[in-house]
C-alpha positions as CSV (number, residue, x, y, z in Angstrom):
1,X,-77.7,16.1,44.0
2,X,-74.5,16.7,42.7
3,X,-74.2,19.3,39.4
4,X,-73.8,16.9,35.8
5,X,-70.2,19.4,36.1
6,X,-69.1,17.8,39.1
7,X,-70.2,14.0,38.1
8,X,-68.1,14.7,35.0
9,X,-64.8,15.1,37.0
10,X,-63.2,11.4,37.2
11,X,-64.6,10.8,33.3
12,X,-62.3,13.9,32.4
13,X,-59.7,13.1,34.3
14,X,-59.2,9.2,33.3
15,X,-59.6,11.1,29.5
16,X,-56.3,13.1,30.3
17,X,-54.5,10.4,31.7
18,X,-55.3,8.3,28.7
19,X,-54.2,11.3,26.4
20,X,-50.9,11.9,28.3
21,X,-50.1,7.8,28.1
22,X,-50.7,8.2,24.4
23,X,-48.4,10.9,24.2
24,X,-45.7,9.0,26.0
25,X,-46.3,6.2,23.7
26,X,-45.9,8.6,20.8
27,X,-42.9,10.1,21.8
28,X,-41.3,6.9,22.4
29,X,-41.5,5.2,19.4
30,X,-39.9,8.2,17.8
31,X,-36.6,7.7,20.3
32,X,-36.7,4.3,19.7
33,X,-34.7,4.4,15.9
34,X,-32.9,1.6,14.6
35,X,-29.0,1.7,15.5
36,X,-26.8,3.2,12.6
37,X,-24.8,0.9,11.0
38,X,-21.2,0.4,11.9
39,X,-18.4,2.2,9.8
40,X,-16.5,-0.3,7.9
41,X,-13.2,-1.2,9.0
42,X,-10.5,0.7,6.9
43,X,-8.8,-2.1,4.7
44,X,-5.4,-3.3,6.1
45,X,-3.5,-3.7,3.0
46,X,0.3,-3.0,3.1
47,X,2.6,-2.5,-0.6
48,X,5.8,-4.1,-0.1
49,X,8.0,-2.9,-2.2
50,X,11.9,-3.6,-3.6
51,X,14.2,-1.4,-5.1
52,X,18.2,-1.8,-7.1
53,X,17.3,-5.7,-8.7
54,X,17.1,-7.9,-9.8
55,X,20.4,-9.0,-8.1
56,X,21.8,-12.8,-8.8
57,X,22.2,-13.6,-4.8
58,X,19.4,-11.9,-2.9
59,X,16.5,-11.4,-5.5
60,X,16.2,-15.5,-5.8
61,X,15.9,-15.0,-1.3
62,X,13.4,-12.8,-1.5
63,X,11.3,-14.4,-4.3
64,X,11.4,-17.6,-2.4
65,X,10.7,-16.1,1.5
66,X,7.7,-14.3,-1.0
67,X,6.3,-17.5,-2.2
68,X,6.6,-19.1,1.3
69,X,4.2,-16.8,2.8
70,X,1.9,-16.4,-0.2
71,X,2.6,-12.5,-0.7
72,X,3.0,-10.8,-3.8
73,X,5.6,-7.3,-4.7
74,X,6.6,-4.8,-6.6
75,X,9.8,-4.7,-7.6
76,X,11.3,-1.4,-9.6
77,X,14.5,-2.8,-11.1
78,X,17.5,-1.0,-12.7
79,X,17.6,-1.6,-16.2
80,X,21.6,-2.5,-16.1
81,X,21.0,-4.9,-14.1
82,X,18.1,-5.9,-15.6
83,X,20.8,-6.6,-19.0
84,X,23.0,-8.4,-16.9
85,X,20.3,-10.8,-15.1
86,X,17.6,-10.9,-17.5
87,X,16.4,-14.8,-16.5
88,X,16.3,-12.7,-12.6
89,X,13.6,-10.7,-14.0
90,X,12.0,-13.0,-16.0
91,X,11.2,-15.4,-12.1
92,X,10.0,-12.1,-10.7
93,X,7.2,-11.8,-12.8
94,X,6.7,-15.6,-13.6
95,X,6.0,-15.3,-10.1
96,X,3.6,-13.1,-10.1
97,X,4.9,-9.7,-8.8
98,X,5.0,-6.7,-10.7
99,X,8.2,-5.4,-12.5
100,X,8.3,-1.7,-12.9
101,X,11.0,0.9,-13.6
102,X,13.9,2.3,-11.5
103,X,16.3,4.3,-14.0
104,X,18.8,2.6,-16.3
105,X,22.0,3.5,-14.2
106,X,20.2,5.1,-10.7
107,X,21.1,8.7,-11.1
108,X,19.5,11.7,-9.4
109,X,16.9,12.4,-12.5
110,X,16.6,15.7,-10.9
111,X,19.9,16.6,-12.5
112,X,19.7,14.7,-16.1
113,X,18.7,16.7,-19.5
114,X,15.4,15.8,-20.6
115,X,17.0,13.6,-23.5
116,X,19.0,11.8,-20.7
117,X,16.0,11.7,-18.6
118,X,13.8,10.2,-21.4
119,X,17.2,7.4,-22.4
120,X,17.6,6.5,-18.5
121,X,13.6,5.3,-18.6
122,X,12.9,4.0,-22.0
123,X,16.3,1.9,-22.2
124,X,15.1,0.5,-19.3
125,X,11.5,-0.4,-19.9
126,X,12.9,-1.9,-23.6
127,X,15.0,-4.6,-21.5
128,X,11.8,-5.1,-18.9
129,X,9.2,-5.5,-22.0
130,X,12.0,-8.4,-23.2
131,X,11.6,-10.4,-20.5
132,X,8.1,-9.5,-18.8
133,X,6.4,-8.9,-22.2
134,X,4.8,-6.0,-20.9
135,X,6.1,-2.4,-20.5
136,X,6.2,-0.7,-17.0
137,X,3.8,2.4,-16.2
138,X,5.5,3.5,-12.9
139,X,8.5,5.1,-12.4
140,X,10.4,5.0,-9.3
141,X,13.2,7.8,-9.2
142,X,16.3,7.3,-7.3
143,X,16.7,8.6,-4.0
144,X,13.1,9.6,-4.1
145,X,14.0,12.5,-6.3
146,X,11.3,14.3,-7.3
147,X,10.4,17.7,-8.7
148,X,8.0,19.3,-11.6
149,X,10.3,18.5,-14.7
150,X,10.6,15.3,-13.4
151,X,7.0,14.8,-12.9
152,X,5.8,16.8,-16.2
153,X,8.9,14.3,-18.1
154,X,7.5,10.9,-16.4
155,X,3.9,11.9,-17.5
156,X,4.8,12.6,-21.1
157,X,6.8,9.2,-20.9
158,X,2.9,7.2,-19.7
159,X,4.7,7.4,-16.5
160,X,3.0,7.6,-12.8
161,X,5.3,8.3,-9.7
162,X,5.6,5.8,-6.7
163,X,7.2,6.7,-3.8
164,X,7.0,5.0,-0.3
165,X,5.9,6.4,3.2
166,X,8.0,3.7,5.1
167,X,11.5,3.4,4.9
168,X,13.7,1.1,7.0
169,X,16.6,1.9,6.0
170,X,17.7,-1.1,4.9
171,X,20.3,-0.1,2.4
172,X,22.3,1.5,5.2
173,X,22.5,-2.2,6.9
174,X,21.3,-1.2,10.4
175,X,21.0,-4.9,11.3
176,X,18.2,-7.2,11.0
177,X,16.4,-6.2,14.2
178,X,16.5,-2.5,13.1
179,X,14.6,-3.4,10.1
180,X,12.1,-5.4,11.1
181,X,11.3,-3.1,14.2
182,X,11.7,0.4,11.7
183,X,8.6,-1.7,9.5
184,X,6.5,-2.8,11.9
185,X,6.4,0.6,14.4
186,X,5.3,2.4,11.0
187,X,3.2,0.4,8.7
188,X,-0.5,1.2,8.7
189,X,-3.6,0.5,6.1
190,X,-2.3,1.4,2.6
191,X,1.7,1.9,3.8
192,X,4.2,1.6,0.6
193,X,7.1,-0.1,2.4
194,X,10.4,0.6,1.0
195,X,12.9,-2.3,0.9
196,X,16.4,-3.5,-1.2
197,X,17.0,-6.7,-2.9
198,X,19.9,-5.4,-5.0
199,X,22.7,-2.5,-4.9
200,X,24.7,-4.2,-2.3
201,X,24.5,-6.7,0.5
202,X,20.9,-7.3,1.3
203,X,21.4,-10.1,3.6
204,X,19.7,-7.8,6.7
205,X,16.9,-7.3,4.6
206,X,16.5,-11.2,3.3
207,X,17.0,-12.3,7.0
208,X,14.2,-9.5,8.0
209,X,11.2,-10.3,5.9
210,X,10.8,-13.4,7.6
211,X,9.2,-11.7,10.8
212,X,8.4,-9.2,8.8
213,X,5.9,-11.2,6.7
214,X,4.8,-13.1,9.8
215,X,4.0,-10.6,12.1
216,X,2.0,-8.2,9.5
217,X,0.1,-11.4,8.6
218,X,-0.8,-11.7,12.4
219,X,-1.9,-8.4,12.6
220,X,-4.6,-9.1,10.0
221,X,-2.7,-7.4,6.8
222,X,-3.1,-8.6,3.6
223,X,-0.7,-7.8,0.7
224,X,-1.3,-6.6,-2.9
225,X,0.5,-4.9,-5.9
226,X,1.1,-1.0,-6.8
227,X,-1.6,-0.1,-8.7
228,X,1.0,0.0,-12.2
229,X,-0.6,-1.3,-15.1
């Protein structure tokens, strides 16, 4: 007769196999996690922007290439001009775009006493409140000049600082094809585009947008308003 040690062999070795299957089992179900979810897609909004209006030729252009393609703009308008086209201002922001300040006469505010600072910026937002009813909270400075006492001067004005981080060129006049191509190699999510629609001959920049408009609206980009109050 076999020993009870010997007869015991196969039932302890279908008991391993069964434990080492369970095992498996285990350590499978623990591998097997649910997939993480995907990262959203970083939104691919674009701030178009217009600088030196309102002008009585090319801000009515732009307003109307605007409207044809549903897209709304800040525009930070020079309060002389503002004065001397006052009904120009008043469409921009019947149209729903937002009117914010660009200096009273465009100087380098870099340069200006703090009492000239402080005339160049209110005199301008007094002729904006008359025809938007509402009084601007960004300051553009010309030429993108910026420093601390400009800064610390627009802050105790209620003043925030918008600059851009893509500029054509477009007040040089490099030609139509210059300026759509300069926009469209450099926009990305959350790009401030810099463009013109007074201080000269914006005729480039009117015959631009078009394809500009078009071809960021093909790409999936929406369009939306500085954050100005």
């Amino acid at each position: 007769m076999s020993s009870p040690r010997a007869a015991d062999r196969p039932r302890g070795r279908r008991a391993a196999r069964l434990a080492v299957g369970a095992l498996l089992a285990a350590a499978t179900a623990v591998v097997a996690l649910p997939a993480a979810p995907a990262q959203a897609a970083e939104a691919k909004v674009v701030y178009l922007t217009f600088d030196d209006g309102p002008s009585p030729r090319y801000t009515p252009q732009v307003l109307a290439l605007l409207s044809q393609y549903g897209v709304r703009a800040t525009f930070f308008e020079i309060g002389q001009n503002v004065a001397a086209n006052p009904a120009v201002t008043r469409q921009v922001a019947a149209q729903g775009h937002s009117v914010q300040n660009h200096s009273w006469s465009h100087p380098d505010l870099r340069k200006l006493s703090r009492s000239a600072f402080q005339d160049q910026v209110t005199a301008t937002d007094a002729r904006i409140r008359a025809q938007t009813g509402t009084t601007p909270t960004c300051l553009r400075p010309p030429y993108g000049g910026v420093n601390g006492t400009v800064r610390s001067a627009a802050a105790g004005l209620g003043k925030s600082i918008q600059l851009w981080s893509v500029d054509p060129q477009d007040w040089a006049r490099p030609g139509r094809a210059a300026i759509e191509r300069r926009v469209l190699n450099a926009v990305k999510p959350g790009s401030v585009v810099l463009l013109h629609d007074g201080g000269g001959d914006r005729s480039q920049t009117v015959a631009a947008l078009p394809a500009v408009l078009r071809t960021l609206k093909s790409r999936g980009y929406t369009f939306a308003l500085l954050p100005c109050r």
